[in-house]
Phi, psi and omega in degrees: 000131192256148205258142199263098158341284185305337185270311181316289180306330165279348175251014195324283135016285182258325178298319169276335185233009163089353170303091172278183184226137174247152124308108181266023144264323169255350156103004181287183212202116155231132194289332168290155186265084178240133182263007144229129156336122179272043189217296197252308193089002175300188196261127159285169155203150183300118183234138175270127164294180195256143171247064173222184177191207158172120206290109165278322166190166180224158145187172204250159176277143154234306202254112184249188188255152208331155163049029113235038144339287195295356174255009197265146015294159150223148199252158184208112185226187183248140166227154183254105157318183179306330212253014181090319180320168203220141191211130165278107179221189190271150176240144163241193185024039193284127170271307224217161239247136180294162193216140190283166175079016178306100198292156189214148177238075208298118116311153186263090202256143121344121182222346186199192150171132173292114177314338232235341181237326205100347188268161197243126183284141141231176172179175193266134214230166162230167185220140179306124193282000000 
């Protein structure tokens, strides 16, 4: 799978700095740059989520897909941020098998690179705090 510049860059917002668009009237979260709510229609605006949590539940990879070989097993949990908000990521740095209610911390990890260009993918993963 080869990886999209233009896919890196619209999403930039969140994989690197944690940035959602909120509505503040009715309180949805989008990871996408959408500038009215599609519910309400109100105007969003850009909120940095909290990069601290505690891990609600995981569970591992073994057999993962094509172009992250070099990461399997790979763990993947929910996590509940500070502010309540609830985030699907990648767990990095697991020594030991993860344990639910675990404070996790995000980090800026590596997640992929295309054989085939080179480039190299990233985003923020959490790891036990």
């Amino acid at each position: 799978m080869e990886i999209s510049p233009a896919h890196i860059w619209r999403n930039k917002h969140y994989r690197y700095r944690f940035e959602v668009n909120v509505c503040p009237k009715c309180g949805r979260a989008f990871r996408e740059n959408v500038e009215r709510c599609p519910k309400c229609g109100e105007r969003t605006t850009r909120v940095r989520l909290p990069l601290n949590g505690k891990l609600l539940s995981w569970t591992k990879i073994v057999q993962v897909p094509d172009g992250y070989e070099d990461f399997a097993p790979m763990y993947v949990g929910l996590v509940e941020l500070e502010d309540g908000n609830r985030v699907i990521a990648k767990l990095v740095d697991v020594l030991e098998e993860p344990k639910e209610g675990q404070e996790v911390e995000a980090v800026l990890r590596r997640i992929r690179v295309d054989g085939q260009s080179g480039l190299i993918e990233y985003a923020l993963c959490f790891r036990p705090s």
